[in-house]
N, C-alpha and C positions, 0 to 999 in steps of 0.2 A: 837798517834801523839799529839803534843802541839797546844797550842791556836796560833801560828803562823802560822806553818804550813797548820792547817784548814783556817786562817784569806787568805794566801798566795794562795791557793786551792782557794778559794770564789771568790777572784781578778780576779784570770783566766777564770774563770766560767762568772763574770761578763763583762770582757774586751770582751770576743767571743764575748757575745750574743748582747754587746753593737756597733761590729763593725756590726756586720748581720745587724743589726737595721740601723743605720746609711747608708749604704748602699740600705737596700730594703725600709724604711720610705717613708713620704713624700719629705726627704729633697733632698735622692738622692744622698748623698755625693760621688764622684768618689774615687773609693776603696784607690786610691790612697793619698786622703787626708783624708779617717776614719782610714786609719792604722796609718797615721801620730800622726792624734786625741787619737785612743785608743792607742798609745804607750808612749804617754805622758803620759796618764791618767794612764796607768798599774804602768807605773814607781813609780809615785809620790804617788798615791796608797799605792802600797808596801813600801815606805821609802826609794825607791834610791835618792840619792843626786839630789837637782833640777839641778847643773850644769853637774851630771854627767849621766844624763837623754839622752838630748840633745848631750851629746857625746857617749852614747850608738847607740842612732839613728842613727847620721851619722858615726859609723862605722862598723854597721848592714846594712844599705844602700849601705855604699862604699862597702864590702869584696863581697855584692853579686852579685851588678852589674859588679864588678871586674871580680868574677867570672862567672857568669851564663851569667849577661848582651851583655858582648864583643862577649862570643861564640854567642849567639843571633842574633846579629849583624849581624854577621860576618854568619850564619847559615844561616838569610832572604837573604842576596846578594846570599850565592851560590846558594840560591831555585829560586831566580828571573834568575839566571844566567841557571840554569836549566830546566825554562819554556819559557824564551824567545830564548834558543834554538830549543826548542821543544823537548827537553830529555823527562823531565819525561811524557808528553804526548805520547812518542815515547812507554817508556814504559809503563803507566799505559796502551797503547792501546794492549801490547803485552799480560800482565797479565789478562786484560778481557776477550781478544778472546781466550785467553788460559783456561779459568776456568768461574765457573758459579755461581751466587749470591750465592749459598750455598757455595763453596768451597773459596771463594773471603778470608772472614772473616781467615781463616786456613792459605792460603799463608800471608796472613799479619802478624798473630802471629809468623808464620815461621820468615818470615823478621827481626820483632824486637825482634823476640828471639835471633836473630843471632848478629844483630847490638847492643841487647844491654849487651851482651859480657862485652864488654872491656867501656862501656859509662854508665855515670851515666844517669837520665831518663828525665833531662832537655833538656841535648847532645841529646840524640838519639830522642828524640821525634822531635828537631830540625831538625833531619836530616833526617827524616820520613816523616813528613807533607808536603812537596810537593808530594809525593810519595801518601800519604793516599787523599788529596784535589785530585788528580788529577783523581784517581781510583774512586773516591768516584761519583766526577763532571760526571764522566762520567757513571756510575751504575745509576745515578738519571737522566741524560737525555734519557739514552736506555727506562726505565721505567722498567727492568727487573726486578729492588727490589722492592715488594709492600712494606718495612718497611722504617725508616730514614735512607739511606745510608753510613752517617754518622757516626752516634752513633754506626752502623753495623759493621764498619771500626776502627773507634775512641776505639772500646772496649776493641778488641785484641790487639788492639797494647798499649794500654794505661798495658794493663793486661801481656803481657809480658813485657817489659821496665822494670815495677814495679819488678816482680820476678825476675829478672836477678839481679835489680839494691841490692835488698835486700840477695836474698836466693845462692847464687851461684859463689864461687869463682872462676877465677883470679878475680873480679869485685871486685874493691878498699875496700869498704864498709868490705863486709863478711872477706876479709884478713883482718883487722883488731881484727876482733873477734878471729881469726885463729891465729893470734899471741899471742895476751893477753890472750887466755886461750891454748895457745901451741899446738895447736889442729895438727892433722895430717891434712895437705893439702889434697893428695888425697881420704882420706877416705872422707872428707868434703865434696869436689867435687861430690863426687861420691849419697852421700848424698842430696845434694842441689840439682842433677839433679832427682834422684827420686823422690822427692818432688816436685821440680821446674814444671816436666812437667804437671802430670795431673791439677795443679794448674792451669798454662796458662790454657790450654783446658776449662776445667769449668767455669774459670773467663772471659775468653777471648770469643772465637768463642761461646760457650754455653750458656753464658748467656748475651754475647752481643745480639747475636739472640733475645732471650727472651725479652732485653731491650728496642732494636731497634722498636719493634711494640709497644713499652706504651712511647717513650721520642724522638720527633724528633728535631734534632737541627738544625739552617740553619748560617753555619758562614757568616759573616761579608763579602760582596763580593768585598770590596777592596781585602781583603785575596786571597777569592776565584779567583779573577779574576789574581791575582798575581802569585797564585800556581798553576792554569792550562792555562796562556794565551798563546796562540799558535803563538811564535815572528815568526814563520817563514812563517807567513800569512800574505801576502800583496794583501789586495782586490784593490788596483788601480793598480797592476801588473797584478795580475790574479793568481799570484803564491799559490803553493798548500800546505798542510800541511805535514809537514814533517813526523805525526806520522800515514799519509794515506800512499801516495804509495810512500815514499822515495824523491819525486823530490826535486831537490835543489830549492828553493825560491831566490826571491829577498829583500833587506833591506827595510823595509816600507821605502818608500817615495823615497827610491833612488837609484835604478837599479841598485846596487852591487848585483851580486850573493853571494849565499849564498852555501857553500855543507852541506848536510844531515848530521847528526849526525849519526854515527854508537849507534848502541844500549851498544854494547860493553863499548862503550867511556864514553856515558851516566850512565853504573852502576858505570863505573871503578871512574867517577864524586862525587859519592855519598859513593863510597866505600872508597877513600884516606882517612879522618880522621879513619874512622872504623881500617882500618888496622893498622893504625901509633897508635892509641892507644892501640889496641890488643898486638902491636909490645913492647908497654910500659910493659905493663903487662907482659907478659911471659920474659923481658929480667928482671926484675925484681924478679921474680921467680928462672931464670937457673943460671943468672949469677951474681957473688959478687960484693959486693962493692967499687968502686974504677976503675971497667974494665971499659975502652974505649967506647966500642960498649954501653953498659947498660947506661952510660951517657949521650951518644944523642940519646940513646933511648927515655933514660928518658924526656927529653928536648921535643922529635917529639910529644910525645904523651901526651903530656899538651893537654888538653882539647882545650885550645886557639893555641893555636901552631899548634896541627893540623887538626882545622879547617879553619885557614888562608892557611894553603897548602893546603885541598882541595878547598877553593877558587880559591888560586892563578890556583889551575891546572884547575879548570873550566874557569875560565875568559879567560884561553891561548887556551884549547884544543876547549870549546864552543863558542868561542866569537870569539878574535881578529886574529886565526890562521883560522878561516871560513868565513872572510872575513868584521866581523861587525865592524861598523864605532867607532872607540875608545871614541869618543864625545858621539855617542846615549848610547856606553856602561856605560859610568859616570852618564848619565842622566838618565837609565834605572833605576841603582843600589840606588842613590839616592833616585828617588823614591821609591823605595822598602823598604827603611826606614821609612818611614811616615806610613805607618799604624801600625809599631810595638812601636812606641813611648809612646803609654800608655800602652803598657805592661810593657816594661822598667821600667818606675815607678812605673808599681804598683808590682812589684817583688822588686824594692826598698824600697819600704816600708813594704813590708815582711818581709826584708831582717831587717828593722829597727824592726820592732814587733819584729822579732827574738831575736835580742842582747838585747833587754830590759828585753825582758823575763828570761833570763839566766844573765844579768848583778843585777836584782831585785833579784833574789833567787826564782824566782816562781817556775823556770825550777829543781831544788833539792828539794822542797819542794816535788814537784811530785814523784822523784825519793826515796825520805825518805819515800812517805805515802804506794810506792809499796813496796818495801824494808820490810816491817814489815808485810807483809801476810805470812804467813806459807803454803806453797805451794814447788809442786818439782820445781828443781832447770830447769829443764826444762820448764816450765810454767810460771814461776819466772822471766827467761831472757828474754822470748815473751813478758809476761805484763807488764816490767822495759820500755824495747826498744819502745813500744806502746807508752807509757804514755810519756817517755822523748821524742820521735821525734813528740807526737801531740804537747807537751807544747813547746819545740826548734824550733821548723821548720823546723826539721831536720833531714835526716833519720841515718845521720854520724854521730853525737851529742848522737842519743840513743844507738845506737852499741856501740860508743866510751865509756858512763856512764854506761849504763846497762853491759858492760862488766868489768870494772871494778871492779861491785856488786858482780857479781857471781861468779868473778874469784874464791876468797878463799874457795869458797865453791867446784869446783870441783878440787880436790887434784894431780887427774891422770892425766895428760894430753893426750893426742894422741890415748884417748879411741874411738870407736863407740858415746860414749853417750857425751862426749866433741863435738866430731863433731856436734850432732844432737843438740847442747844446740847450738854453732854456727851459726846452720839455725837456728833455732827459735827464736836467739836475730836478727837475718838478717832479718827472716818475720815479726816479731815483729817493729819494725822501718817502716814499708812500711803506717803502716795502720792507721786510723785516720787522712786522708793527706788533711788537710781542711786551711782554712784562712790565716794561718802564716807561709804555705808552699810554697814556689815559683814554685814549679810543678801545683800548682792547680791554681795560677793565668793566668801561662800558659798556661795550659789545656783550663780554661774559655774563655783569652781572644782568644787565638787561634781559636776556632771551637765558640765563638760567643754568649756564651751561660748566663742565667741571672745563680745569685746564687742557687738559686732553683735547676735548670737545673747541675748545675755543683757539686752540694753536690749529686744530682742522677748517675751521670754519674761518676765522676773520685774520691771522698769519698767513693765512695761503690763499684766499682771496685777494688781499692786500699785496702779497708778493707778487703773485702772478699777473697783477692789474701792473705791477713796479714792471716785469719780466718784459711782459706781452707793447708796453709802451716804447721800452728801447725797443726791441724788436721793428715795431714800426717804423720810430723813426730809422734802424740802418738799412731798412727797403724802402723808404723817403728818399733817405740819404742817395740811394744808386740812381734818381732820376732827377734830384736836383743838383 
């Protein structure tokens, strides 16, 4: 490698350790304004352009609040919409009585193995967390879990999401790699799920277990209070909780009945965006380009797109068709915005670390210094994708480069061993998901937790979901 490359390497090395610091120091800085800090400072650094610094920034900020941000949004309203009916209390009360602190951890993984399908791991974790708060809130007042309830919860699902999001076609990402290196789809599939599963299992319910007794986390209980409040309790009524024996309630404060939510209603709440995007995915898959139907497929299952329709269907089927006051429901919703505000920004300013790093050249400097190991071409894409999605922020960004690396190098396409180079540029991507990834701002501000706490919990569940996948595939590899 040249004295740039190294010089460009050292930057990055320094930029992290300088934003860690900034943050845990005495000063304190809110994450939100050390990434601002260290992403000037990366820039200038490396030799970007001082005016073209500042416009890196704000269009690393803008693409991701664009992206991530709105679904965000737009994610908090349905969950508020979902606990002040009393759904997912409905249901977290169904999936307790139904299973026991051992098993709890397992249905969860189930859950976000399934939702995170057709979602990238922002999406589905959005669409989880009222679901994981509410199970969670309620495993920690029975007293059943002696561990952190939390972290018990927060494992598996953090640990499927990631596998899905990386190792396992239809999922955006892995088709990607599936195209640029011609790979046979189904073989892929078939691939990424042998891999994919014991992966969850180990990373997820096994060594959440393990983790939950050495790291307890206690979110933020505006969150909490947000993701399990019980709307359909009116203590100057007398009215009863929806997610005990069914009775309809009255509207705090103002003698509207209320009817119960059917349980059904309540998954079918949580399931709309899931399936509009699945729906994206496979019409993209069967059918060509150009056709009708695959066009507002494609449209439905925008990440944004359809999660505003599962909004829209919860706000009609939970809310103002059950009889709640349309004024309390704006005011409910609103609220529920206020405590996600500094998440926002500080996934914005991720989003800004991000473009710098890749508009500076730090992000290829990375990809050249992997690039020159002599290594199989299997191990080669895992440690390409690794390296490009810790320095991008990105786990599309390492799939999309690291695929490119490899491509000339495997000649055949639509082999076994294409496939398997596929999932391992897809687990490859997942891992090292730390500072300049908007999943791990996520993860932190969501479940509450300081840095410390969140490099234990979702950097080392994410890496070892990354670890345990190559693994697989090179005991695949000895039988194919």
């Amino acid at each position: 490698m040249g004295e740039r490359t190294w010089f460009l390497l050292a930057i990055l090395v320094v930029a992290i350790g300088l934003l860690v610091t900034l943050i845990n120091s005495r000063l304190r800085l809110h994450p939100f304004v050390a990434l601002l800090v260290v992403s000037l400072a990366a820039g200038l650094a490396a030799g970007e352009p001082a005016g073209q610094v500042a416009k890196s920034m704000e269009t690393g900020a803008g693409d991701i609040l664009g992206n991530v941000g709105v679904t965000l949004a737009l994610g908090t309203m349905l969950g508020r919409l979902l606990a002040d009916s009393g759904a997912t209390d409905r249901i977290a009360a169904t999936v307790v009585a139904r299973s026991t602190p051992r098993t709890l951890p397992w249905l969860m993984a189930l859950a976000a193995f399934i939702i995170g399908i057709p979602m990238f791991f922002e999406v589905g974790l959005i669409v989880l967390l009222p679901l994981v708060f509410s199970v969670a809130e309620r495993l920690r007042l029975s007293g059943a879990a002696k561990t952190s309830s939390y972290t018990l919860l927060a494992t598996p699902t953090i640990a499927a999401l990631a596998t899905l999001h990386g190792m396992v076609p239809p999922h955006p990402g892995p088709l990607i790699a599936v195209s640029g290196l011609h790979a046979d789809l189904g073989k892929t599939i078939l691939v990424g799920l042998v891999c994919a599963v014991p992966t969850v299992i180990l990373a997820g319910p096994v060594f959440g277990r393990w983790l939950s007794a050495r790291l307890s986390i206690e979110p933020d209980r505006a969150l909490v209070d947000q993701f399990t409040h019980r709307g359909a309790i009116d203590e100057r009524d007398g009215g009863r909780d929806l997610a005990g024996a069914g009775v309809p309630a009255r509207e705090a404060g103002t003698g509207t009945r209320r009817r119960a939510v059917p349980t059904r209603t309540a998954v079918a709440a949580i399931l709309v965006p899931v399936a509009l995007m699945l729906l994206r995915t496979l019409a993209e898959i069967v059918l060509p380009n150009g056709n009708g139907f695959r066009s507002a497929a494609v449209l439905l299952g925008e990440p944004v797109i359809a999660m505003l329709a599962g909004f829209l269907f919860a706000l009609f089927a939970l809310a103002l068709l059950r009889g709640r006051d349309g004024e309390s429901v704006r005011r409910s919703l609103a609220d529920s915005l206020k405590p996600v505000v500094g998440i926002l920004l500080i996934i914005g300013g991720g989003g800004a670390f991000n473009e710098v790093l890749q508009d500076s050249g730090i992000s290829d400097a990375v990809g050249s210094a992997a690039a020159g190991l002599s290594i199989s071409v299997l191990v080669l894409g895992w440690l390409l994708a690794l390296l490009l999605s810790a320095s991008t922020g990105s786990a599309t960004v390492g799939i999309v480069s690291s695929t490119g690396i490899v491509a000339p190098l495997l000649p055949h396409g639509g082999s076994w061993y294409t496939s398997m180079v596929v999932v391992a540029i897809g687990a490859g991507s997942i891992g090292l998901n730390y500072v300049n990834h908007a999943g791990f701002w996520l993860v932190k501000e969501s479940f509450g937790m300081s840095m410390s706490q969140a490099t234990k919990l979702h950097t080392t569940v994410q890496t070892l979901v990354s670890v345990l996948g190559l693994l697989m595939l090179l005991v695949l590899n000895l039988f194919v």
